[in-house]
PDBQT receptor file of N, H, CA, C and O in Angstrom, charges set to zero:
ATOM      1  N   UNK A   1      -5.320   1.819 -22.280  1.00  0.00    +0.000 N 
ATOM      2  CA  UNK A   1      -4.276   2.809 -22.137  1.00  0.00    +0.000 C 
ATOM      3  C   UNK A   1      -2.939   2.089 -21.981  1.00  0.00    +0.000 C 
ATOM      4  O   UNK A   1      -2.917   1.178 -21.154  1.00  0.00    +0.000 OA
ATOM      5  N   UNK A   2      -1.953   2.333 -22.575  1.00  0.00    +0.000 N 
ATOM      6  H   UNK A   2      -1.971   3.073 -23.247  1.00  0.00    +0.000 HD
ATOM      7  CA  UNK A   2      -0.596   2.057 -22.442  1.00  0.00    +0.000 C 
ATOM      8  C   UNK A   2       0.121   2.141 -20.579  1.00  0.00    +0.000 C 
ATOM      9  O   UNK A   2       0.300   2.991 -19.706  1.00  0.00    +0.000 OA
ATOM     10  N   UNK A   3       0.340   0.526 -20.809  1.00  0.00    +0.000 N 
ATOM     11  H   UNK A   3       0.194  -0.164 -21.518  1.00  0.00    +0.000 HD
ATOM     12  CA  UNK A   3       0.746   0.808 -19.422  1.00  0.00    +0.000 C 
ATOM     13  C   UNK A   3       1.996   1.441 -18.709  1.00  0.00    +0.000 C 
ATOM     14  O   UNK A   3       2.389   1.280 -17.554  1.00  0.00    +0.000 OA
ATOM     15  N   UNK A   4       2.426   2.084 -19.568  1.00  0.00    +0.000 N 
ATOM     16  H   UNK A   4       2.106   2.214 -20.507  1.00  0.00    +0.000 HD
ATOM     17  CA  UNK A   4       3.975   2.533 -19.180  1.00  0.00    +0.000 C 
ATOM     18  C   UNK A   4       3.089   3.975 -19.306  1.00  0.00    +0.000 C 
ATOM     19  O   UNK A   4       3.251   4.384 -18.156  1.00  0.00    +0.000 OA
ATOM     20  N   UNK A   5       2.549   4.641 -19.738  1.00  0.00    +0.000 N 
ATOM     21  H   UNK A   5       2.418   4.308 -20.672  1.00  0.00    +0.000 HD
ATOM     22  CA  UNK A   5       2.163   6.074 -19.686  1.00  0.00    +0.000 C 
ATOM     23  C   UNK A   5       1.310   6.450 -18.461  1.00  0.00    +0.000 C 
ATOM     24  O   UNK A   5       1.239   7.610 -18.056  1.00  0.00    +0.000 OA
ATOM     25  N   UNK A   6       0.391   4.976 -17.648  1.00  0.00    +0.000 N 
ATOM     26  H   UNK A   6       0.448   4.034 -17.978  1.00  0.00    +0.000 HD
ATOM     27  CA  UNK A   6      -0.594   4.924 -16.908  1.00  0.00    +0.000 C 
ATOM     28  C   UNK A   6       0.659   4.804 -15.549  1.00  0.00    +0.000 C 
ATOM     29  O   UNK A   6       0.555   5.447 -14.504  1.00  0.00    +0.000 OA
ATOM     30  N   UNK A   7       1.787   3.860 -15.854  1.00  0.00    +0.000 N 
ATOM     31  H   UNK A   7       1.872   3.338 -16.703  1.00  0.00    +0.000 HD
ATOM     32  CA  UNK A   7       2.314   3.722 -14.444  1.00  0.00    +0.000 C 
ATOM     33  C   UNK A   7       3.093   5.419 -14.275  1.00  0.00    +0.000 C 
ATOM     34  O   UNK A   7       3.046   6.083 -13.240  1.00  0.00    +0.000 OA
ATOM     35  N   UNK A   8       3.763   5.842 -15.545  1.00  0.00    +0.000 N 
ATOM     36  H   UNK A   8       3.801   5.302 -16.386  1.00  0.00    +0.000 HD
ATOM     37  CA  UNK A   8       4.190   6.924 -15.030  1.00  0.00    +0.000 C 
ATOM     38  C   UNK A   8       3.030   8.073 -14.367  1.00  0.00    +0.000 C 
ATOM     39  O   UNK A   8       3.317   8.815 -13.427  1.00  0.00    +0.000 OA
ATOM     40  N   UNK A   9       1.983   8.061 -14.898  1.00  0.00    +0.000 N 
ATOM     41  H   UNK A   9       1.750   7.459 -15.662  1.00  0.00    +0.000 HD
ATOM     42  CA  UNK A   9       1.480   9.294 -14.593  1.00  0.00    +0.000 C 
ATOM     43  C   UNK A   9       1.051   8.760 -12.644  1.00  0.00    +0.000 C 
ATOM     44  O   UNK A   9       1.401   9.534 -11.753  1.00  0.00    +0.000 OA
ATOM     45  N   UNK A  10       0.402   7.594 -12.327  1.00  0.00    +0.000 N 
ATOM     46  H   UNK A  10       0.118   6.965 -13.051  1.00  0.00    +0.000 HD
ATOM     47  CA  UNK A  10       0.843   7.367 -11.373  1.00  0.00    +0.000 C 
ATOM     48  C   UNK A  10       1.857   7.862 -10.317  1.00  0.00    +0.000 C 
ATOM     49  O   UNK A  10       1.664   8.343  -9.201  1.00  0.00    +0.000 OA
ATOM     50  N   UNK A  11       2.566   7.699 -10.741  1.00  0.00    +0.000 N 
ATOM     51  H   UNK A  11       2.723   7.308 -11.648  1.00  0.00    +0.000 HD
ATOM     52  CA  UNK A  11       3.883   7.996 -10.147  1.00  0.00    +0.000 C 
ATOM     53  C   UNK A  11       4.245   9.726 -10.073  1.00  0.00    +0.000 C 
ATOM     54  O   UNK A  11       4.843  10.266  -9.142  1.00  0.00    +0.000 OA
ATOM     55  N   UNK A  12       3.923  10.141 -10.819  1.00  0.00    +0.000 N 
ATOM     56  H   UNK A  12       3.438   9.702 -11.575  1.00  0.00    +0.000 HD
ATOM     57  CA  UNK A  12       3.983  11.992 -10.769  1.00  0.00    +0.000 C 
ATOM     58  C   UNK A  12       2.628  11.838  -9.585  1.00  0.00    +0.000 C 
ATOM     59  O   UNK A  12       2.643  12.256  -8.428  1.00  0.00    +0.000 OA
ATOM     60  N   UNK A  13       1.714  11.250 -10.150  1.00  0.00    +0.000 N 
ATOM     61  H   UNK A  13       1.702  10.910 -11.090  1.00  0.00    +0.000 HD
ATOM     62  CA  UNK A  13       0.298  11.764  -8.893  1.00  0.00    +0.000 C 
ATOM     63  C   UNK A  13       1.115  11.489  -7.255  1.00  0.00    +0.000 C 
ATOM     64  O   UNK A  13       0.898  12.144  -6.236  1.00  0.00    +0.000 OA
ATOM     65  N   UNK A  14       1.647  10.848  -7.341  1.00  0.00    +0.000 N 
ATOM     66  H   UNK A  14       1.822  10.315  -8.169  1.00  0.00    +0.000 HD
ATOM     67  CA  UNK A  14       2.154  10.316  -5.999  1.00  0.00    +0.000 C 
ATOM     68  C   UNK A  14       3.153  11.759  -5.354  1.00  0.00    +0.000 C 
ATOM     69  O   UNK A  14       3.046  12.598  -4.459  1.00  0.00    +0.000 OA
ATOM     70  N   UNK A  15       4.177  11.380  -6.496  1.00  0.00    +0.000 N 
ATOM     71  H   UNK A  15       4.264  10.699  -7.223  1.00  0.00    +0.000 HD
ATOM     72  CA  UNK A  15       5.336  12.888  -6.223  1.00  0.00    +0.000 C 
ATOM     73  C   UNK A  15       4.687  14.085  -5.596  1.00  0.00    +0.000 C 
ATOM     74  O   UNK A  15       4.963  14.619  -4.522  1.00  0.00    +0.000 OA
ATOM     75  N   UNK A  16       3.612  14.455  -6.630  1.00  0.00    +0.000 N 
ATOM     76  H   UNK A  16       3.388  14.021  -7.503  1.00  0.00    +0.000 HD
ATOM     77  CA  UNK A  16       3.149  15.819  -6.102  1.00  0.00    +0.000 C 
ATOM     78  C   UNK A  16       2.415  15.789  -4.791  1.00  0.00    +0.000 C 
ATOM     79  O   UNK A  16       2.547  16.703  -3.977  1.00  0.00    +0.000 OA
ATOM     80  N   UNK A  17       1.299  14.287  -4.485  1.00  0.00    +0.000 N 
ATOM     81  H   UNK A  17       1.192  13.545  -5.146  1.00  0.00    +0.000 HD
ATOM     82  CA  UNK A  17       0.951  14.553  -3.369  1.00  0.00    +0.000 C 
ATOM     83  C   UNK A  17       2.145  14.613  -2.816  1.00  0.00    +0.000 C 
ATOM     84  O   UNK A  17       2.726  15.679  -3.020  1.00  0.00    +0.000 OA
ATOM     85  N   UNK A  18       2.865  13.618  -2.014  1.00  0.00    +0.000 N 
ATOM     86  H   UNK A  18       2.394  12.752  -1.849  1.00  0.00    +0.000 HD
ATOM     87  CA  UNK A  18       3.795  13.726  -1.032  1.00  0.00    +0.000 C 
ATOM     88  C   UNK A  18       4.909  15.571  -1.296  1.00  0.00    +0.000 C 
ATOM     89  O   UNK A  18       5.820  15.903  -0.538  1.00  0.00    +0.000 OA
ATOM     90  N   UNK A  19       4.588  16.138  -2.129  1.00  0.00    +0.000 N 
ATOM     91  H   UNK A  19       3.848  15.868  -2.745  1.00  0.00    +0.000 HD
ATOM     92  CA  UNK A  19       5.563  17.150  -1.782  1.00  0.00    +0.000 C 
ATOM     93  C   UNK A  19       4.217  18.010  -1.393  1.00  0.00    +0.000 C 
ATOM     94  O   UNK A  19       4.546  18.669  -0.406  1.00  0.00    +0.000 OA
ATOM     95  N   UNK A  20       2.832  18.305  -1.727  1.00  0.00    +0.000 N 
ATOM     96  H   UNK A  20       2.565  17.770  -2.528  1.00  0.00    +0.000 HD
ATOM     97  CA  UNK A  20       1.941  18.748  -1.175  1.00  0.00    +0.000 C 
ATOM     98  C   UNK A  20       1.912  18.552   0.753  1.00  0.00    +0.000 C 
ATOM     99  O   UNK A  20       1.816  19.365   1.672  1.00  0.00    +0.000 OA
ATOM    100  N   UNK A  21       1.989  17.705   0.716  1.00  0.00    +0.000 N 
ATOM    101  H   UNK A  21       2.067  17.044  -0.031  1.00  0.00    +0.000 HD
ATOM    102  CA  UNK A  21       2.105  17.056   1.937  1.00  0.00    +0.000 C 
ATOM    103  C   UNK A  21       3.269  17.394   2.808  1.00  0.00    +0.000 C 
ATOM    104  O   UNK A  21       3.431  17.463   4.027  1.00  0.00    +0.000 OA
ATOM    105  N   UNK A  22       3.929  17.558   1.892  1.00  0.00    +0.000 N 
ATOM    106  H   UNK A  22       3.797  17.502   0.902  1.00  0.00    +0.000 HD
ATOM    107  CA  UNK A  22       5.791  18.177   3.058  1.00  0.00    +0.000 C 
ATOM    108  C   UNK A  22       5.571  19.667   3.142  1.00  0.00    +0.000 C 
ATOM    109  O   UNK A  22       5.970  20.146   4.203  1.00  0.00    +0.000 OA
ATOM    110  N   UNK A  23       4.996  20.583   2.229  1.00  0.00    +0.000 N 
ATOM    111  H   UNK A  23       4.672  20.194   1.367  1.00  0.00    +0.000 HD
ATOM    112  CA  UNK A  23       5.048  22.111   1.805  1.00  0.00    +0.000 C 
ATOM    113  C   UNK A  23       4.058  22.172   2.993  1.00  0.00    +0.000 C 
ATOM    114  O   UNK A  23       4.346  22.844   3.983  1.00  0.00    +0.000 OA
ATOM    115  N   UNK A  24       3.017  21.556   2.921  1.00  0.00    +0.000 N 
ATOM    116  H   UNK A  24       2.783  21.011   2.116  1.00  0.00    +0.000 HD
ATOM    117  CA  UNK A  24       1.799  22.261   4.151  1.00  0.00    +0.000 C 
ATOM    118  C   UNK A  24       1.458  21.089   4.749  1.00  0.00    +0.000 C 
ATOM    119  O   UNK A  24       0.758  20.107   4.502  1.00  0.00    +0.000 OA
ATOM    120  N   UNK A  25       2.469  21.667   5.981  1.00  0.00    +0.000 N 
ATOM    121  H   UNK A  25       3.038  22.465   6.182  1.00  0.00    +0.000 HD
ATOM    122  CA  UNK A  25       2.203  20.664   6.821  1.00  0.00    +0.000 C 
ATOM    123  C   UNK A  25       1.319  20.819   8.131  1.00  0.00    +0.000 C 
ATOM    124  O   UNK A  25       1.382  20.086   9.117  1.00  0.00    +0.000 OA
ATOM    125  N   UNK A  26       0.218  22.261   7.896  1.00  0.00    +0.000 N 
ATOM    126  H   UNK A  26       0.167  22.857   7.094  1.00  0.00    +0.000 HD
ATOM    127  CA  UNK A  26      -0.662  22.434   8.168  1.00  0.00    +0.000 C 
ATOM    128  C   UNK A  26      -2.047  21.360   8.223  1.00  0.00    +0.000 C 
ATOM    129  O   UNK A  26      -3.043  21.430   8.944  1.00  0.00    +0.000 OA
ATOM    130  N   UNK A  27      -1.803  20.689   7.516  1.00  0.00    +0.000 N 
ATOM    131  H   UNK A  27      -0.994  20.632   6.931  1.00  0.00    +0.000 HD
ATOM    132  CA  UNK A  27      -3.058  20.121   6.423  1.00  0.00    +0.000 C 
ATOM    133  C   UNK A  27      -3.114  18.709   7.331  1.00  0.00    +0.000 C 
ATOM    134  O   UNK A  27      -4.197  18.177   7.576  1.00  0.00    +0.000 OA
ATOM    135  N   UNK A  28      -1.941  18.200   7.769  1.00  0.00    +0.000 N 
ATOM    136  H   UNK A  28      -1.061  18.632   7.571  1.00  0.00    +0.000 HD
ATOM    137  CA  UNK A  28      -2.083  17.027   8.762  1.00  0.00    +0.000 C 
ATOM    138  C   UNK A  28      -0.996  16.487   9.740  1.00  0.00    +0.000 C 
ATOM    139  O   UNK A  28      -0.600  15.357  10.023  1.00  0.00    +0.000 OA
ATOM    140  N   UNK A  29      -0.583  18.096  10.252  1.00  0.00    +0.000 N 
ATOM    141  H   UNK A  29      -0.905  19.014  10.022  1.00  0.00    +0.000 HD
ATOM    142  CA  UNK A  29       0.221  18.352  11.472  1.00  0.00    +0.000 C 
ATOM    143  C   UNK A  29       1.481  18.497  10.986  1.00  0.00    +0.000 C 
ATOM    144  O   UNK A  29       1.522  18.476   9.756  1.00  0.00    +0.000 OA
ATOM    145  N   UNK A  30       3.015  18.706  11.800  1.00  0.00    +0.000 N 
ATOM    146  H   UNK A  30       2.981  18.723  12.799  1.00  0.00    +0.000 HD
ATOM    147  CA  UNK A  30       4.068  19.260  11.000  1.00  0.00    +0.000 C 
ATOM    148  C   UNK A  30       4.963  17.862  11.517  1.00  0.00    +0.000 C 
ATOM    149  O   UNK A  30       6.153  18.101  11.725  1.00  0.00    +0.000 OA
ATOM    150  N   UNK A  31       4.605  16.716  11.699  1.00  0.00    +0.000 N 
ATOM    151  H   UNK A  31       3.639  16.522  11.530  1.00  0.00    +0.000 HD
ATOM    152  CA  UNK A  31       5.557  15.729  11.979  1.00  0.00    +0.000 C 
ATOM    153  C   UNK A  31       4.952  14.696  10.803  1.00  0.00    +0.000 C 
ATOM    154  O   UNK A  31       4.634  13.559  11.151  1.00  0.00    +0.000 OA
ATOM    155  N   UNK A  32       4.806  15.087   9.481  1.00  0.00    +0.000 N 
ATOM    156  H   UNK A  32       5.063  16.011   9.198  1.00  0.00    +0.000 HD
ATOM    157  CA  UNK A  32       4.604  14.443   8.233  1.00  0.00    +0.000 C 
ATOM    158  C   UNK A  32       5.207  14.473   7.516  1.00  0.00    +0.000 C 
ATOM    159  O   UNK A  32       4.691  14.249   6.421  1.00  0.00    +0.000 OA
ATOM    160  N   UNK A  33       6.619  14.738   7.528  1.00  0.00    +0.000 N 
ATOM    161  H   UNK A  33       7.038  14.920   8.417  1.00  0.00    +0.000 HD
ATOM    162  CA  UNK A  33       7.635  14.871   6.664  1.00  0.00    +0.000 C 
ATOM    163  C   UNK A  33       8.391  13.354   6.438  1.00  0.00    +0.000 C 
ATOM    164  O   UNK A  33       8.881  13.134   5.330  1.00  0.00    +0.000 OA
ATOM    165  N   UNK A  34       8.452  12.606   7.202  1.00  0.00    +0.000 N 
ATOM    166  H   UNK A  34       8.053  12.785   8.102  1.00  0.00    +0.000 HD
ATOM    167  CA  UNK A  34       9.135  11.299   7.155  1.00  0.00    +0.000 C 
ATOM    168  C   UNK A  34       7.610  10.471   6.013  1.00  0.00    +0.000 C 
ATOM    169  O   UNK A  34       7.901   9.915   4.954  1.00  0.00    +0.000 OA
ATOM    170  N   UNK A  35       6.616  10.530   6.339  1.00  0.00    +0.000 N 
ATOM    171  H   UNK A  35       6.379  10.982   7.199  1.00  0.00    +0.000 HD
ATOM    172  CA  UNK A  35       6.050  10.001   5.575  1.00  0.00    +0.000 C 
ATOM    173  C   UNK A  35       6.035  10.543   4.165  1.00  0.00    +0.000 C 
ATOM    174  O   UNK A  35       6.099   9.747   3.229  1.00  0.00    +0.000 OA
ATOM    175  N   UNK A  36       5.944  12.019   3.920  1.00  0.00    +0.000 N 
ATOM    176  H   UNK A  36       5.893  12.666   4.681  1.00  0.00    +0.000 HD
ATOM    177  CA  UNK A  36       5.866  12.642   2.931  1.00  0.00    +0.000 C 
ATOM    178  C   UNK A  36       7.330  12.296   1.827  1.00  0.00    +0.000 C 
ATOM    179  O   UNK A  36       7.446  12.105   0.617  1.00  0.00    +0.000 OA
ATOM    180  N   UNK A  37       8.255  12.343   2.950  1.00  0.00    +0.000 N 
ATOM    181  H   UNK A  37       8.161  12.498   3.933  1.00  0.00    +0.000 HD
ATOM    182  CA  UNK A  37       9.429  11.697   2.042  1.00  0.00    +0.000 C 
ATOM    183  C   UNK A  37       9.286   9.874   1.639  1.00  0.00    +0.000 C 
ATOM    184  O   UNK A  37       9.289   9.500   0.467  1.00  0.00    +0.000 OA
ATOM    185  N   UNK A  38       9.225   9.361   2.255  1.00  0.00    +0.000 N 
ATOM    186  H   UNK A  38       9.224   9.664   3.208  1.00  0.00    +0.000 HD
ATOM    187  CA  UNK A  38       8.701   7.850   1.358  1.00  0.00    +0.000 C 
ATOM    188  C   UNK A  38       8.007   8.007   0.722  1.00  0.00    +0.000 C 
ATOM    189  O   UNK A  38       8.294   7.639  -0.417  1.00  0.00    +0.000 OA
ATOM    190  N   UNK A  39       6.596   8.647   0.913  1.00  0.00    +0.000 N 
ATOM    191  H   UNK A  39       6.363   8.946   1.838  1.00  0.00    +0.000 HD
ATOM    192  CA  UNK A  39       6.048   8.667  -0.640  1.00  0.00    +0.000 C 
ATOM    193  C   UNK A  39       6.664   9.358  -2.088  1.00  0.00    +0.000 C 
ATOM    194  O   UNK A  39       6.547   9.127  -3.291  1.00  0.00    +0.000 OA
ATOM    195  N   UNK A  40       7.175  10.052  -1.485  1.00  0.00    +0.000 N 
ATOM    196  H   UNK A  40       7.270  10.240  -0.507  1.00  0.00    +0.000 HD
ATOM    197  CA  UNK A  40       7.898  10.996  -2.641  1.00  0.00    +0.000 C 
ATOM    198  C   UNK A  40       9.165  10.013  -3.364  1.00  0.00    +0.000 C 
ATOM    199  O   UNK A  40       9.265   9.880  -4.583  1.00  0.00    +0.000 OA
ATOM    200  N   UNK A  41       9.913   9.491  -2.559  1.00  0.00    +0.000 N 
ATOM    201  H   UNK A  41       9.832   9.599  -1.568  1.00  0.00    +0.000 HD
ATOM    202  CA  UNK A  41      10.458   7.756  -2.976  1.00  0.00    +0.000 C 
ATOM    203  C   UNK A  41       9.954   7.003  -3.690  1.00  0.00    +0.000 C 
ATOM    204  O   UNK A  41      10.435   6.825  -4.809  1.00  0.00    +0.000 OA
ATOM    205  N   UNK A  42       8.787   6.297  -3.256  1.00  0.00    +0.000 N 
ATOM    206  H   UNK A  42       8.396   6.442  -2.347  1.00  0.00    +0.000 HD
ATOM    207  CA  UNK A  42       7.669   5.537  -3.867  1.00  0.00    +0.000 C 
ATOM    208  C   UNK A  42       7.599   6.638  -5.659  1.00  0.00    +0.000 C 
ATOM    209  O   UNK A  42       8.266   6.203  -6.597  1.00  0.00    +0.000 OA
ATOM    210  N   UNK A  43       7.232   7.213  -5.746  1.00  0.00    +0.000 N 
ATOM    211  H   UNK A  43       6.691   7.567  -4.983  1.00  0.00    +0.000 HD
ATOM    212  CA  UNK A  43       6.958   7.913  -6.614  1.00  0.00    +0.000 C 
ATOM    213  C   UNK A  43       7.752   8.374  -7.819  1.00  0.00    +0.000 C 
ATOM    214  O   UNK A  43       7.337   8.687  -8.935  1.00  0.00    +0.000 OA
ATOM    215  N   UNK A  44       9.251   8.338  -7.243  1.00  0.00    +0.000 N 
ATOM    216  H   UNK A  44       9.588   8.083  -6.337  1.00  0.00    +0.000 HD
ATOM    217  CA  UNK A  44       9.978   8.330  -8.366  1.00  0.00    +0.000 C 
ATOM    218  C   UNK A  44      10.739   7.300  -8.587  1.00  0.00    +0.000 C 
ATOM    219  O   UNK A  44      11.717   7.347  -9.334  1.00  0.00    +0.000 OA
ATOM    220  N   UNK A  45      10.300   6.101  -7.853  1.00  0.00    +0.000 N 
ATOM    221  H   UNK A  45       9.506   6.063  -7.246  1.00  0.00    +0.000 HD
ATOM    222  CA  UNK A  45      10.790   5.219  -8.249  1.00  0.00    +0.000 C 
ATOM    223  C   UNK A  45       9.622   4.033  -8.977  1.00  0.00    +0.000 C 
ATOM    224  O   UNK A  45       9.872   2.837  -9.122  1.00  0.00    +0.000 OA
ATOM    225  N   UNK A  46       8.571   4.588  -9.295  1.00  0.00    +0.000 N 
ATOM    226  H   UNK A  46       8.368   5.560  -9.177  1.00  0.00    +0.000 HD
ATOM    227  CA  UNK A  46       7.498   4.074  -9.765  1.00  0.00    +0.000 C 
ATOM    228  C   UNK A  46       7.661   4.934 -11.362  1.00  0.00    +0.000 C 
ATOM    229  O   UNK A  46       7.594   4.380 -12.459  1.00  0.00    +0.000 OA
ATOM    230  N   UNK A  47       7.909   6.559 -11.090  1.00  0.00    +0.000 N 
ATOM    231  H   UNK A  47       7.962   7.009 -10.198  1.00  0.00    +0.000 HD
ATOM    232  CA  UNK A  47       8.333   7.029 -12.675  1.00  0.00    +0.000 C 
ATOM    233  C   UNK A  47       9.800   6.274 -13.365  1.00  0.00    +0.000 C 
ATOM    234  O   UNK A  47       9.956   5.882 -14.522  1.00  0.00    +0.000 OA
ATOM    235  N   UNK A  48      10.452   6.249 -12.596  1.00  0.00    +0.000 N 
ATOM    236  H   UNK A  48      10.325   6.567 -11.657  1.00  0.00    +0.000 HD
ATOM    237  CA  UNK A  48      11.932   5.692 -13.190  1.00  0.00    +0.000 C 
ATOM    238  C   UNK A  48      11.727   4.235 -13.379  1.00  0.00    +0.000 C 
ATOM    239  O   UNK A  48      12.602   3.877 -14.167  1.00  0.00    +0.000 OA
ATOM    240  N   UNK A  49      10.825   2.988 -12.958  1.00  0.00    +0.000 N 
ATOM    241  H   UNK A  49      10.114   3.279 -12.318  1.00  0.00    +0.000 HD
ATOM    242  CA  UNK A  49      10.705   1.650 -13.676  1.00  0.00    +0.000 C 
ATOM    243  C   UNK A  49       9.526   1.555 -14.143  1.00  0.00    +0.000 C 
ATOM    244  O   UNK A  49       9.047   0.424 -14.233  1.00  0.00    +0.000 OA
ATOM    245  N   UNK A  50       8.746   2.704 -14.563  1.00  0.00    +0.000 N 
ATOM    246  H   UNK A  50       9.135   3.622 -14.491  1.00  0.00    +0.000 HD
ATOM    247  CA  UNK A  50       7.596   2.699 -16.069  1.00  0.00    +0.000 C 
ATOM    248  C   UNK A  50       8.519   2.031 -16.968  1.00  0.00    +0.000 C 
ATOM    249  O   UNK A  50       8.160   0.877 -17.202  1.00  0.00    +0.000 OA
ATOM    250  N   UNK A  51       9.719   2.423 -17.618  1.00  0.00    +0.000 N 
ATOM    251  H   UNK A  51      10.011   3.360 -17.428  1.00  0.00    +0.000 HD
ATOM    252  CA  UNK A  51       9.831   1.398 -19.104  1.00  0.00    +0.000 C 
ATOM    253  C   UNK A  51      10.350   0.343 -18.715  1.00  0.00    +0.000 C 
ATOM    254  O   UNK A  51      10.204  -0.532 -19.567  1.00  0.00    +0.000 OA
ATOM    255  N   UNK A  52      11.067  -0.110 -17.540  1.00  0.00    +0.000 N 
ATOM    256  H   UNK A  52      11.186   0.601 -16.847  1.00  0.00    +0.000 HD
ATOM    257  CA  UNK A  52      11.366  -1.542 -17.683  1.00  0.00    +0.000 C 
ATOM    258  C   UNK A  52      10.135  -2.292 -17.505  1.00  0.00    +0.000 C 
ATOM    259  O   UNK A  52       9.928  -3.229 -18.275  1.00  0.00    +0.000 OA
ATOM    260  N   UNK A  53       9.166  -1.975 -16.470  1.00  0.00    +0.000 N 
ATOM    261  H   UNK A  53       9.335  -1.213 -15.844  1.00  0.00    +0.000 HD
ATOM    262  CA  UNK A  53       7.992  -2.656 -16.584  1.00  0.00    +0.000 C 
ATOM    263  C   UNK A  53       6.832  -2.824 -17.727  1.00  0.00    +0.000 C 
ATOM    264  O   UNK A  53       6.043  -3.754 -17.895  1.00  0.00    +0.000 OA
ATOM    265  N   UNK A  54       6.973  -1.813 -18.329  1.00  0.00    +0.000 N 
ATOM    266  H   UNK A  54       7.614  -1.057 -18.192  1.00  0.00    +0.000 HD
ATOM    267  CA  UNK A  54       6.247  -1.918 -19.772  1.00  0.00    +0.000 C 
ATOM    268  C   UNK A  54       6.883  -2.337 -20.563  1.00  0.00    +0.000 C 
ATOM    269  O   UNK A  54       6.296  -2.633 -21.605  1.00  0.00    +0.000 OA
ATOM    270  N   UNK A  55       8.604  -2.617 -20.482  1.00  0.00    +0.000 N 
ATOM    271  H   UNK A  55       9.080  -2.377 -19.636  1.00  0.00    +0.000 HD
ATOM    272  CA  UNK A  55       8.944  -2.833 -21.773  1.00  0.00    +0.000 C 
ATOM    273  C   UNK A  55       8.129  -4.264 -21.458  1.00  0.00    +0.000 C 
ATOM    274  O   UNK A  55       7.379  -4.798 -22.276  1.00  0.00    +0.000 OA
ATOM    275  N   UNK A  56       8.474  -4.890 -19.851  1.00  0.00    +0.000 N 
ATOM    276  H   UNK A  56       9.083  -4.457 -19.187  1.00  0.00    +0.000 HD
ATOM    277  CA  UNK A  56       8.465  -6.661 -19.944  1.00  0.00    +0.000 C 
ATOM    278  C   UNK A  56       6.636  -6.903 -19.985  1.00  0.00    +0.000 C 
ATOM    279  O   UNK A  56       6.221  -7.993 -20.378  1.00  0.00    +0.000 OA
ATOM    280  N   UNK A  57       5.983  -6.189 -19.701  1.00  0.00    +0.000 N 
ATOM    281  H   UNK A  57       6.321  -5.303 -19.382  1.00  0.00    +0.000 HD
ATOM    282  CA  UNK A  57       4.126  -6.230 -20.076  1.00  0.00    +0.000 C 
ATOM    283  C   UNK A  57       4.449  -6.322 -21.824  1.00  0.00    +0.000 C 
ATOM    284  O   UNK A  57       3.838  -7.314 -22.221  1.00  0.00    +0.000 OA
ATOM    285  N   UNK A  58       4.920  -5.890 -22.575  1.00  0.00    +0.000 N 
ATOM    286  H   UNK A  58       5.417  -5.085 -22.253  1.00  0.00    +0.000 HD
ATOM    287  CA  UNK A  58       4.879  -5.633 -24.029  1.00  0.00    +0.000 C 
ATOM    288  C   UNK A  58       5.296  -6.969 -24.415  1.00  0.00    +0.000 C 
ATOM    289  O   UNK A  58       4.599  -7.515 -25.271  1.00  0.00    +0.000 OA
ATOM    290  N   UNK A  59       6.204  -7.547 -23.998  1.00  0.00    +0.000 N 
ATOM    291  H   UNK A  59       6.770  -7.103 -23.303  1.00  0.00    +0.000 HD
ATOM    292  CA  UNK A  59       7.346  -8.644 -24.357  1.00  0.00    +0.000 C 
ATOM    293  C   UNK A  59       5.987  -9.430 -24.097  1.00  0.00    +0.000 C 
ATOM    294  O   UNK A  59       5.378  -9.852 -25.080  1.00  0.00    +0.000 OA
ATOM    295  N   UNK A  60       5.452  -9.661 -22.735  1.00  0.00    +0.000 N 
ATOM    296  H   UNK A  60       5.947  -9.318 -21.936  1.00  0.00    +0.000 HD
ATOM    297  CA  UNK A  60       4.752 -11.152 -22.373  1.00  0.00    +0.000 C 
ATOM    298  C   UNK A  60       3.684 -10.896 -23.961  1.00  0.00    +0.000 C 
ATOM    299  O   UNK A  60       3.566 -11.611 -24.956  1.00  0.00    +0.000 OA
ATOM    300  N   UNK A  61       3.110  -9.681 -23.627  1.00  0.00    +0.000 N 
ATOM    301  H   UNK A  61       3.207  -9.100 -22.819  1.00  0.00    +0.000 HD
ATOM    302  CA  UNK A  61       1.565  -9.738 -25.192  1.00  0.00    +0.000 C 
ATOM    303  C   UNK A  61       2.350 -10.075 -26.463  1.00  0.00    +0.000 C 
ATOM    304  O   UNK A  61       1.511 -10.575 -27.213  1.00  0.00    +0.000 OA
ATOM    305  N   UNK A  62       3.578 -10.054 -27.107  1.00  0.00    +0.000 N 
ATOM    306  H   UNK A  62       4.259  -9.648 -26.498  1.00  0.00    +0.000 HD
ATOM    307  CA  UNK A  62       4.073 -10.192 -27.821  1.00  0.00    +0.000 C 
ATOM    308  C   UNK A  62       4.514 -11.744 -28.038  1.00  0.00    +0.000 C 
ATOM    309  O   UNK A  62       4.783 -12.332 -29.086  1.00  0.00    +0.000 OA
ATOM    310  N   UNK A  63       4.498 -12.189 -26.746  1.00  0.00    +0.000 N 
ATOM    311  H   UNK A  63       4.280 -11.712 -25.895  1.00  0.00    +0.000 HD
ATOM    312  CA  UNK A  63       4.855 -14.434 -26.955  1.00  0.00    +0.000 C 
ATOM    313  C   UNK A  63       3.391 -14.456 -27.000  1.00  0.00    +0.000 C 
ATOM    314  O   UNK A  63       3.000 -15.075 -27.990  1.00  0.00    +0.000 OA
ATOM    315  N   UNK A  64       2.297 -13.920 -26.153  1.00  0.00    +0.000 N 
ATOM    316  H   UNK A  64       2.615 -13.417 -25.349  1.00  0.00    +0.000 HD
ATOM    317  CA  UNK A  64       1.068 -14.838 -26.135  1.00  0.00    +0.000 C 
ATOM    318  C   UNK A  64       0.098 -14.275 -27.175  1.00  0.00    +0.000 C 
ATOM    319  O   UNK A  64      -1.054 -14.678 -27.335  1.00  0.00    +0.000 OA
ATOM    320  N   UNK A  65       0.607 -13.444 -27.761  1.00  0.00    +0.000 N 
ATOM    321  H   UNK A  65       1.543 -13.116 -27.631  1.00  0.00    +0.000 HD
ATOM    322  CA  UNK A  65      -0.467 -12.935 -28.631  1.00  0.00    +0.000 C 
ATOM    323  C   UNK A  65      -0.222 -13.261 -29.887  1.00  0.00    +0.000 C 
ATOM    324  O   UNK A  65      -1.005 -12.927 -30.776  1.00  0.00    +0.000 OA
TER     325      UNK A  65
């Protein structure tokens, strides 16, 4: 699988948990919002450097291959 399609979708899985996680905060008490927001961080900042990191995975298979 293409690793720029694998890191983004990653990165949405992350988003949605952590906003799952802020919306019901039933699910594992209501002082989960500080965590729920770093992950939600983590997450779009894992969608927003999918292409620089795939572009430079593409570049290395492209000298050694």
């Amino acid at each position: 699988m293409n690793r720029r399609i694998l890191l983004k979708l990653v990165g949405v899985q992350v988003s949605i948990t952590s906003a799952y996680i802020m919306f019901d905060g039933a699910l594992f008490g209501e002082n989960t919002s500080g965590y729920a927001t770093v992950l939600g961080i983590i997450g779009i900042g894992l969608i927003a450097s999918s292409n620089n990191v795939g572009s430079v995975f593409e570049k290395n298979d492209r000298m050694t291959g």
